[in-house]
DRENDRENLO-704966 format. One record per residue (C-alpha): chain; residue number from 1; x, y, z. Coordinates in pm, whole numbers, plus 50000, padded with zeros to 5 digits. Layout:
DRENDRENLO-704966
<cadena->A&num->NUM&c1->X&c2->Y&c3->Z>
...
***
This chain:
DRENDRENLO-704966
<cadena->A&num->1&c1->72645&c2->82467&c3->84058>
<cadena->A&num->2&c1->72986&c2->82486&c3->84220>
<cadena->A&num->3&c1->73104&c2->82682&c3->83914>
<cadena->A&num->4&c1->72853&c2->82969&c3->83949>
<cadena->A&num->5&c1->73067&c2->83215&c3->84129>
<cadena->A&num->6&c1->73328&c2->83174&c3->83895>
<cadena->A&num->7&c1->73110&c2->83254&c3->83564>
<cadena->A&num->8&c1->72925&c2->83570&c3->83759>
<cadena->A&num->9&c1->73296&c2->83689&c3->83739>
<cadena->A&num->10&c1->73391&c2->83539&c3->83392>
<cadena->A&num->11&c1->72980&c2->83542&c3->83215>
<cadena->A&num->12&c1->73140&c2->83457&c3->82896>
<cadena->A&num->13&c1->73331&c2->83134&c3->83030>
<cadena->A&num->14&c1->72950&c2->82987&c3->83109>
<cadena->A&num->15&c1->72985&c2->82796&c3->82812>
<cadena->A&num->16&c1->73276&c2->82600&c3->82908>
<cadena->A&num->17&c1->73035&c2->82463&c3->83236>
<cadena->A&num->18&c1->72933&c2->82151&c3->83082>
<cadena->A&num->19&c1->73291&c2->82080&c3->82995>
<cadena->A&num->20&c1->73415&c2->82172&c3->83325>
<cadena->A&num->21&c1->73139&c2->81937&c3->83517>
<cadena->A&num->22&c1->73201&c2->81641&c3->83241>
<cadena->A&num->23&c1->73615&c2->81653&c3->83387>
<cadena->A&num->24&c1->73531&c2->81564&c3->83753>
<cadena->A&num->25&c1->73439&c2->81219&c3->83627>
<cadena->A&num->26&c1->73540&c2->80818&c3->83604>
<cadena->A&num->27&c1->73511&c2->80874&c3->83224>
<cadena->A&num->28&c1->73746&c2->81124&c3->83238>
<cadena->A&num->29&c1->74016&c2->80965&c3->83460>
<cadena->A&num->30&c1->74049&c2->80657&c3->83629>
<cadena->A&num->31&c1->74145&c2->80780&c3->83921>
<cadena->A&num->32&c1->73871&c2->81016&c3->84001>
<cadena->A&num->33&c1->73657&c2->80795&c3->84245>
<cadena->A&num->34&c1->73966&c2->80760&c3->84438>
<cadena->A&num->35&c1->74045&c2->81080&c3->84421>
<cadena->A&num->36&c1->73679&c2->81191&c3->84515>
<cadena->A&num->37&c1->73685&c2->80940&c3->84792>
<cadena->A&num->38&c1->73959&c2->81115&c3->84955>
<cadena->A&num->39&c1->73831&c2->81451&c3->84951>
<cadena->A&num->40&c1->73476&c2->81274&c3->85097>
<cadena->A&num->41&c1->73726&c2->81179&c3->85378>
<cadena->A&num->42&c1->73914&c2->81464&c3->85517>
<cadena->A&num->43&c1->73795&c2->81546&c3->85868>
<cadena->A&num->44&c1->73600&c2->81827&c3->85927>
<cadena->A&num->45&c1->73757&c2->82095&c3->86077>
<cadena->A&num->46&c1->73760&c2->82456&c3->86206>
<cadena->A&num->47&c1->74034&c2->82696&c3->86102>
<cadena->A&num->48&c1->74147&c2->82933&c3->86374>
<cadena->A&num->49&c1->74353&c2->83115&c3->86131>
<cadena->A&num->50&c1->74497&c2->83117&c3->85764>
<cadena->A&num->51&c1->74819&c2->83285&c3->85617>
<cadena->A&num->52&c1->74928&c2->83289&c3->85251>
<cadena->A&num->53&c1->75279&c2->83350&c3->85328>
<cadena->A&num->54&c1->75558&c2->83087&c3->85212>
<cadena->A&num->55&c1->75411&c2->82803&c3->85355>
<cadena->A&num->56&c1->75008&c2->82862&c3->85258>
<cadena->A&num->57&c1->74900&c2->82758&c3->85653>
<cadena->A&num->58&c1->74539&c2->82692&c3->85807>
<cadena->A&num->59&c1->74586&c2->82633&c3->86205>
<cadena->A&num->60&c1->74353&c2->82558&c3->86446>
<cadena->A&num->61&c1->74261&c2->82231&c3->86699>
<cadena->A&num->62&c1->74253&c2->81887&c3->86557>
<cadena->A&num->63&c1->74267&c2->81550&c3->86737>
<cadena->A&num->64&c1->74534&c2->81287&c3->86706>
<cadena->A&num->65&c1->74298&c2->81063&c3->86507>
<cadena->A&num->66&c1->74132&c2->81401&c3->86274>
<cadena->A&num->67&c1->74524&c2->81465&c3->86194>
<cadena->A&num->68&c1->74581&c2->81095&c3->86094>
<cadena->A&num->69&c1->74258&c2->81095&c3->85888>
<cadena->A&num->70&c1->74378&c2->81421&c3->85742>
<cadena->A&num->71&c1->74732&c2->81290&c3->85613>
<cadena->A&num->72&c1->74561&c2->80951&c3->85489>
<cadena->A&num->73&c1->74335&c2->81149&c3->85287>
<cadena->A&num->74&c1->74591&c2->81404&c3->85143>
<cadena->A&num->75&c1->74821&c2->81155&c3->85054>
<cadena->A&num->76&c1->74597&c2->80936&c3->84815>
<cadena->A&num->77&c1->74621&c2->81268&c3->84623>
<cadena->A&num->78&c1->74995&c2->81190&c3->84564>
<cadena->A&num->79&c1->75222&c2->81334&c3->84415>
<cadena->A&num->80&c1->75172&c2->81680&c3->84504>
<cadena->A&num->81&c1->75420&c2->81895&c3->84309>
<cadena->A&num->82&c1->75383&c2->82293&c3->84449>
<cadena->A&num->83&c1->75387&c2->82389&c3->84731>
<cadena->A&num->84&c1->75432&c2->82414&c3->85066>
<cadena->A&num->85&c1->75139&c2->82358&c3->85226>
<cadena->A&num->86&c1->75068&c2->82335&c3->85608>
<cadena->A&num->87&c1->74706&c2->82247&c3->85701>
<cadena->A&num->88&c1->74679&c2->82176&c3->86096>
<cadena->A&num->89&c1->74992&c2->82077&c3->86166>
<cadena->A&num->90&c1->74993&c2->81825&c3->85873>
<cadena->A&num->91&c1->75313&c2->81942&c3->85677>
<cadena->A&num->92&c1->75291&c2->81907&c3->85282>
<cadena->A&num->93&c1->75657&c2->81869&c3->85147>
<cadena->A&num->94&c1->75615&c2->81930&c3->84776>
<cadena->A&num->95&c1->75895&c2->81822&c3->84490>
<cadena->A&num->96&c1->75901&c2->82205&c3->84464>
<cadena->A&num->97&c1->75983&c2->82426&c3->84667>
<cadena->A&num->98&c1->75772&c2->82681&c3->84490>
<cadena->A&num->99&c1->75793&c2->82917&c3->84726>
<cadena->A&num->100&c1->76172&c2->82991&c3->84620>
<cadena->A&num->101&c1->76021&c2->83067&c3->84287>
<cadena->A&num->102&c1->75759&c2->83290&c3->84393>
<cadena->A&num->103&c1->76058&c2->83504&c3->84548>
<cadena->A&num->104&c1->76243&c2->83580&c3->84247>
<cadena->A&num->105&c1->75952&c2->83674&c3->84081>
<cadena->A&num->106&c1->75746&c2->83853&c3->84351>
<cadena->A&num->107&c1->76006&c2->84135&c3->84334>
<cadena->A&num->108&c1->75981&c2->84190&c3->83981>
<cadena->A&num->109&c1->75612&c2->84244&c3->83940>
<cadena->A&num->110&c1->75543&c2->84463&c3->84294>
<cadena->A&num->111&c1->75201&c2->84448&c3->84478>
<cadena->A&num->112&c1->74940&c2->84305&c3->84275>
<cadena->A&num->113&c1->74639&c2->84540&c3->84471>
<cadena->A&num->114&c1->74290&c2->84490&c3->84293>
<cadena->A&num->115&c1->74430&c2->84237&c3->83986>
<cadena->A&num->116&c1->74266&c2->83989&c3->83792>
<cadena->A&num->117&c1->74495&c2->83732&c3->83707>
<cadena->A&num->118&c1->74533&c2->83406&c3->83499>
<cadena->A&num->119&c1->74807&c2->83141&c3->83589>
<cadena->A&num->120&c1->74827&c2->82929&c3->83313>
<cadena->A&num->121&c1->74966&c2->82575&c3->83426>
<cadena->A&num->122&c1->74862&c2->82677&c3->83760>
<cadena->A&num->123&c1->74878&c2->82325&c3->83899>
<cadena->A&num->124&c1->74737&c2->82275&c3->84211>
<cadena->A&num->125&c1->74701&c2->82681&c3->84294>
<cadena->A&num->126&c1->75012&c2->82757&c3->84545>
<cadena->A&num->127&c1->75094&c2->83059&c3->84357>
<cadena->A&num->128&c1->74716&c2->83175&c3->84304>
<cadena->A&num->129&c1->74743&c2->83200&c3->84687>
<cadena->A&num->130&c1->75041&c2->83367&c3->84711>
<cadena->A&num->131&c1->74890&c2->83595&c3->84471>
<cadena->A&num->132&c1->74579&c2->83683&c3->84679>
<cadena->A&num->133&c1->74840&c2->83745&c3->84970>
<cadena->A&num->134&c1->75031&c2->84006&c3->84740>
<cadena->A&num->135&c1->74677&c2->84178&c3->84682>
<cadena->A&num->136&c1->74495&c2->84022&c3->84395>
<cadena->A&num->137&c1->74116&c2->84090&c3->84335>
<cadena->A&num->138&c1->74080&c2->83762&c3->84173>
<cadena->A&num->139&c1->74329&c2->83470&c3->84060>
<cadena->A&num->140&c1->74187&c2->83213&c3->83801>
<cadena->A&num->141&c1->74431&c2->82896&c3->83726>
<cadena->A&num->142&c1->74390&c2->82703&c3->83460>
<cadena->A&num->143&c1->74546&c2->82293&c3->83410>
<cadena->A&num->144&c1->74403&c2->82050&c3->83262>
<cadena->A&num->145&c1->74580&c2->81788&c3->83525>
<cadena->A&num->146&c1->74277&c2->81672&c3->83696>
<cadena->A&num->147&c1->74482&c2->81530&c3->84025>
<cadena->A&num->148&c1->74603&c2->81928&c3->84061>
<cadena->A&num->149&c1->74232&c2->82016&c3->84072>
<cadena->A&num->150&c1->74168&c2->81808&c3->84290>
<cadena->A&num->151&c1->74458&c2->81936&c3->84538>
<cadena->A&num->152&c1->74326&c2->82285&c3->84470>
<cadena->A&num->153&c1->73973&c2->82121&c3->84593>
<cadena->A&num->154&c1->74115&c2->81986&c3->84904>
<cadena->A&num->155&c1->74323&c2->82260&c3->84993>
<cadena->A&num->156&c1->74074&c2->82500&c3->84980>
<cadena->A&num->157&c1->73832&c2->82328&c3->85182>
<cadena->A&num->158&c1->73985&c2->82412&c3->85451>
<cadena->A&num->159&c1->74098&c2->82800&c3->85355>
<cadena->A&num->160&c1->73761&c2->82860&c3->85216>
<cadena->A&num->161&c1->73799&c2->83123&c3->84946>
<cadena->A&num->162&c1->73606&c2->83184&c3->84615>
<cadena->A&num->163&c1->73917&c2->83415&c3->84476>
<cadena->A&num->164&c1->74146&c2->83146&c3->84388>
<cadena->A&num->165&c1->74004&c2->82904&c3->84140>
<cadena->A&num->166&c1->74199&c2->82585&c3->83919>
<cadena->A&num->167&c1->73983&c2->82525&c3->83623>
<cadena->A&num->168&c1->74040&c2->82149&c3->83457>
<cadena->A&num->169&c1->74079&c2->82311&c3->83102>
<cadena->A&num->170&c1->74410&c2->82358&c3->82831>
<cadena->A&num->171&c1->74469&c2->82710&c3->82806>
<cadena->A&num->172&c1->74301&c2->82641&c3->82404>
<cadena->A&num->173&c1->74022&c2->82579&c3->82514>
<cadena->A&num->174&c1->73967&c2->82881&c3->82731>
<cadena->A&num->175&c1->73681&c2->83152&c3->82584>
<cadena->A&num->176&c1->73806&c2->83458&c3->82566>
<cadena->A&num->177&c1->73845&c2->83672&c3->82854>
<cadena->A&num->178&c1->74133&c2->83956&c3->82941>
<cadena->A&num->179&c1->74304&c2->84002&c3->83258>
<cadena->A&num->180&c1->74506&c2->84235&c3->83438>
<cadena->A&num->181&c1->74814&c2->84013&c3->83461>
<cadena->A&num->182&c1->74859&c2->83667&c3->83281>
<cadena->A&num->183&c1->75094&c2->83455&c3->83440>
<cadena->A&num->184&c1->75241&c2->83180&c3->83281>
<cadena->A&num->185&c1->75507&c2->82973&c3->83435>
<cadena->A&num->186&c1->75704&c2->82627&c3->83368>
<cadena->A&num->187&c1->75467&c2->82637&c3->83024>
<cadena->A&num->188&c1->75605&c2->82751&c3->82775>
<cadena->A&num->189&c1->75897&c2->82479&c3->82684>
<cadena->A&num->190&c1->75644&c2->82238&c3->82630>
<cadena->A&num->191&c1->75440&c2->82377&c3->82360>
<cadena->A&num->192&c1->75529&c2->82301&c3->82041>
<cadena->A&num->193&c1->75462&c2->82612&c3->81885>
<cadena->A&num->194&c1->75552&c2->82849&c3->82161>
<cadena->A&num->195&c1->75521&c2->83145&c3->81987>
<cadena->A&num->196&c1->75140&c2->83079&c3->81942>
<cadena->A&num->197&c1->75142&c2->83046&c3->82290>
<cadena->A&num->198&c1->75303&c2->83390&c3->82365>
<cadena->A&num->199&c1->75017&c2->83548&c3->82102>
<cadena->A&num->200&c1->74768&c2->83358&c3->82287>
<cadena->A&num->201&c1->74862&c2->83512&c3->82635>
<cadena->A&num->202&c1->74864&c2->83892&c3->82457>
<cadena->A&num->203&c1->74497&c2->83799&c3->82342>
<cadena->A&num->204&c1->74404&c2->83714&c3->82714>
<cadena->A&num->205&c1->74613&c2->84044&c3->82853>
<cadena->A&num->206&c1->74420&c2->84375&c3->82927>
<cadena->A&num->207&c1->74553&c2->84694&c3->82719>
<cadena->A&num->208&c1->74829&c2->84814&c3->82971>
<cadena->A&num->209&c1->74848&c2->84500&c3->83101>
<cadena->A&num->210&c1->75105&c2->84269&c3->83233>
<cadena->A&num->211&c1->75235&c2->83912&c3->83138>
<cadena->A&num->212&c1->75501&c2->83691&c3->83325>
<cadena->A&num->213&c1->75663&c2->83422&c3->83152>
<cadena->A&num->214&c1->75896&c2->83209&c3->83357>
<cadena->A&num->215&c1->76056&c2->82942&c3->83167>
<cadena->A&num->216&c1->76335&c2->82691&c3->83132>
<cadena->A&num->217&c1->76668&c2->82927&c3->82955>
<cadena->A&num->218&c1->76957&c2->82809&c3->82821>
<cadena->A&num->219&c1->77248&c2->83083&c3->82853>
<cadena->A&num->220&c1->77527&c2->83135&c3->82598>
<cadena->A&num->221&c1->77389&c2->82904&c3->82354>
<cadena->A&num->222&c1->77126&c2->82933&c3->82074>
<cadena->A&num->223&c1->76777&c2->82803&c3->82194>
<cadena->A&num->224&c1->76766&c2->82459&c3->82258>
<cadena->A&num->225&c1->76570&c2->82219&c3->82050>
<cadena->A&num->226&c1->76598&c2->81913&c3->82241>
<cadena->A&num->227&c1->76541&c2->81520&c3->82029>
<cadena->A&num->228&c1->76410&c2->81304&c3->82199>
<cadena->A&num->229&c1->76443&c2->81370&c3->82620>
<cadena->A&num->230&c1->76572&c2->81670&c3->82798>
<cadena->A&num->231&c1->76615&c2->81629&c3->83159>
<cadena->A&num->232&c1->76410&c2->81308&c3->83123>
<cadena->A&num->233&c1->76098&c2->81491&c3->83017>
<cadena->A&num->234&c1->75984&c2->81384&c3->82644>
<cadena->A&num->235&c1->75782&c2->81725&c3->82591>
<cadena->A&num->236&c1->76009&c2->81971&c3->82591>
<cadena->A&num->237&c1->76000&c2->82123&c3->82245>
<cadena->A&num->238&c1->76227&c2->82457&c3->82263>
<cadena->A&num->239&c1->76399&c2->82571&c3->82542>
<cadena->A&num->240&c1->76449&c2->82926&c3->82427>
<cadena->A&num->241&c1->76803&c2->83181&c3->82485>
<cadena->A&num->242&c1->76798&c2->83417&c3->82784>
<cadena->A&num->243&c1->76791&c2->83700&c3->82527>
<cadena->A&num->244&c1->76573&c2->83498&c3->82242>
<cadena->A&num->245&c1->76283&c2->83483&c3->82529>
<cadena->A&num->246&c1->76248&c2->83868&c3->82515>
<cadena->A&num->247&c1->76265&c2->83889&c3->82109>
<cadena->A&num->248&c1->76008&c2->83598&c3->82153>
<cadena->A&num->249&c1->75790&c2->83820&c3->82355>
<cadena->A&num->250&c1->75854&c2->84105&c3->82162>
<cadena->A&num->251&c1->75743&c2->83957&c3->81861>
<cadena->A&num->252&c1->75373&c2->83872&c3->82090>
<cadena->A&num->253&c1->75361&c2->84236&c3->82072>
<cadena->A&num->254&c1->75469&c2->84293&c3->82394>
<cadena->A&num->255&c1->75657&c2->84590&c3->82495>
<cadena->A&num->256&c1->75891&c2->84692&c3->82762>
<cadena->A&num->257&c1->75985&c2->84346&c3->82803>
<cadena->A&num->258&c1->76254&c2->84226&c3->83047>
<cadena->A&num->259&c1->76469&c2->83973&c3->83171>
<cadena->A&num->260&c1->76454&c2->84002&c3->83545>
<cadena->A&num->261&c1->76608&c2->83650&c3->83684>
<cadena->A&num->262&c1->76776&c2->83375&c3->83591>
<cadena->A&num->263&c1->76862&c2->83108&c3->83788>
<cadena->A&num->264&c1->77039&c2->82771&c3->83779>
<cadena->A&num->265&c1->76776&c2->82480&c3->83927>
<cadena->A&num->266&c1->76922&c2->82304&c3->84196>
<cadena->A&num->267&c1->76848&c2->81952&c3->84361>
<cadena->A&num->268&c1->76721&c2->82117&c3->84691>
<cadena->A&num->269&c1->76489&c2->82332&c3->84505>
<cadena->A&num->270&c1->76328&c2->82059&c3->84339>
<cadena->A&num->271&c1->76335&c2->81708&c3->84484>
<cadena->A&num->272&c1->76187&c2->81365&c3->84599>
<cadena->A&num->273&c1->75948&c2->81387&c3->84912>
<cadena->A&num->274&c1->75733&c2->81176&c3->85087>
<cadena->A&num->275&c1->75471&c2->81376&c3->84932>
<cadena->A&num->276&c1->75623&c2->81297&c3->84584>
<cadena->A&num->277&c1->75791&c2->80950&c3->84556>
<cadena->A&num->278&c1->75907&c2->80934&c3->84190>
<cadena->A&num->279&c1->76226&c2->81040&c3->84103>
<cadena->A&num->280&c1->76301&c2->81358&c3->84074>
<cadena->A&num->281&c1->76583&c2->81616&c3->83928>
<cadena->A&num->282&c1->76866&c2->81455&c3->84074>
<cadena->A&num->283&c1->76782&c2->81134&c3->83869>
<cadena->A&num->284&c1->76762&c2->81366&c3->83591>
<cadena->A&num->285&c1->77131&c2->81492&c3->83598>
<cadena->A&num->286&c1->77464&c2->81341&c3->83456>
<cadena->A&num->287&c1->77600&c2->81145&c3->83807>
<cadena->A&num->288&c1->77955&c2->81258&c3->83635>
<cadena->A&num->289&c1->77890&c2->81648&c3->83563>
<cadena->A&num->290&c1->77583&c2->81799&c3->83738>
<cadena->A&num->291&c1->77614&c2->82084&c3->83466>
<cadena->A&num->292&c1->77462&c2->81854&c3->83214>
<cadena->A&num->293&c1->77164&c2->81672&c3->83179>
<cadena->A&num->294&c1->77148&c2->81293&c3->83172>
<cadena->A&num->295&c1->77114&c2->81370&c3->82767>
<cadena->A&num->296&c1->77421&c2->81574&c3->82746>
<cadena->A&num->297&c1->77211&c2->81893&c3->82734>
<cadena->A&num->298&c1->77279&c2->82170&c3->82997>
<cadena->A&num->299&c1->77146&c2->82149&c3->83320>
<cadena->A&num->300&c1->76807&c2->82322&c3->83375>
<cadena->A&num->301&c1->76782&c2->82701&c3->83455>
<cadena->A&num->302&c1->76469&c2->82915&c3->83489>
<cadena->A&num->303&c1->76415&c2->83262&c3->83312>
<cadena->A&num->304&c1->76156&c2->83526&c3->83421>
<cadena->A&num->305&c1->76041&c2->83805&c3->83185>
<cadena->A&num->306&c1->75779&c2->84051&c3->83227>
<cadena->A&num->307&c1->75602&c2->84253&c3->82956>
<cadena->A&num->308&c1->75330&c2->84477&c3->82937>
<cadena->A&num->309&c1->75048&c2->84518&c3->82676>
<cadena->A&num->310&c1->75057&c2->84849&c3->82454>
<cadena->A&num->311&c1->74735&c2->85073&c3->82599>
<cadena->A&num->312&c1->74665&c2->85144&c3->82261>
<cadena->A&num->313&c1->74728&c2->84960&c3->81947>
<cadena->A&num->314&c1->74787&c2->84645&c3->81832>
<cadena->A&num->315&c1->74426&c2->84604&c3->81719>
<cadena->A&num->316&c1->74305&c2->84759&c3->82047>
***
């Protein structure tokens, strides 16, 4: 079994292989054959060389008609969200530019030699490979979007590496397991009890450990409980304070915690592509005052703390 690598690594998440197996299905999601179908279809090919730098790159020689077959298949995985991605010359324009993320928070967190890590809501794995690239031992995303793990699948079989996995599971239904740093990013606004969440990231975080939790802020303003829509989305439950995040994390039994960035989401970070044809965040914006949200709320920004885990205590 595919899986096999990942649970000598992880023994105790053996029990979740069944689960994991019974996701790659038609039962599961109706897309899946499709989805399968396309990954049966991408040419094979032989990398001359990788880099996990901003754009995650495999090069080597490919034919007119191998690059054609390539793009076909990688589009029937539309819409990919993270990225960039560059696999032969084939140029993968995510909605995000995730890379400009990974560079306000890269700074803040310094080289990442010899870690295990979790990425909760990895999506389809751009940061566990920017991860690797900063020096991790082992990166293991977790979101339950199947089309994501399917990206992750496709992606990788052309970088070939058994360090950077994206498991089809919600974080609950992990086993427990603890890491050297828990990542969890663009997740915590939708939960609606996000202070559960917070406690459930100190369970999965190694004494001394390290957790980084980027989410949507709202500055100057008491955290945000949005009814009905914010920014179009219907699942955003609390969009917390730039200084309520760190009491928030606090409160996890974090320590040490800090707010290292915040910055104001713009429609060049985040956008319609060819690789993602819905609408995006400008469609999400008042056309009148870009400060504001279509709701009235204010416009998206993005908050990144980082906490560490008490060595001692706290149960431990």
């Amino acid at each position: 079994m595919k899986w096999n690598k990942l649970f000598s690594r992880l023994p105790q998440w053996r029990t979740t292989a069944h689960q994991i197996e019974a996701r790659f299905s038609q039962d599961f999601h109706g897309d899946f054959d499709r989805w399968q179908q396309a990954l049966d279809a991408l040419p094979i090919l032989k990398p001359a060389s990788r880099d996990l730098g901003d754009v995650v790159t495999v090069e080597g020689k490919a034919k007119r008609a191998q690059l054609d077959q390539l793009r076909a298949a990688l589009m029937e995985l539309h819409p990919w969200r993270k990225g960039p991605f560059n696999l032969f010359g084939v140029e993968i324009d995510c909605e995000w530019r995730s890379n400009w993320k990974w560079r306000r928070v890269a700074p803040h967190i310094g080289p990442l030699n010899g870690a295990t890590i979790l990425d909760v809501g990895s999506g389809n794995g751009y940061y566990g490979w920017r991860m690797l690239q900063s020096g991790a031992k082992l990166v293991v995303g977790v979101d339950p979007t199947l089309l994501f793990c399917m990206q992750h699948l496709a992606v990788n079989r052309y970088l070939k590496n058994n360090r950077n996995w994206v498991v089809p599971l919600k974080f609950e239904e992990l086993p427990g397991a603890q890491f050297d740093v828990v990542f969890s990013m663009g997740v915590l606004y939708h939960q609606r009890d996000p202070h559960a969440h917070l406690q459930r990231l100190f369970d999965f975080t190694k004494p001394g450990g390290r957790v980084v939790v980027e989410s949507l802020v709202v500055r100057g303003v008491p955290t945000l409980h949005p009814t009905g829509r914010y920014a179009r989305m219907g699942n955003v439950h609390a969009v917390p304070s730039a200084d309520e995040l760190c009491d928030w994390l606090r409160g996890a039994g974090f320590e040490g915690e800090k707010l290292v960035d915040v910055s104001t989401t713009t429609i060049d970070e985040q956008r319609s592509t060819s690789w993602m044809r819905f609408e995006s965040l400008a469609e999400a914006l008042d056309p009148d005052n870009p400060t504001l949200t279509l709701e009235g709320y204010p416009a998206p920004s993005r908050g990144v703390a980082v906490a560490a885990k008490p060595k001692r205590g706290n149960g431990e």
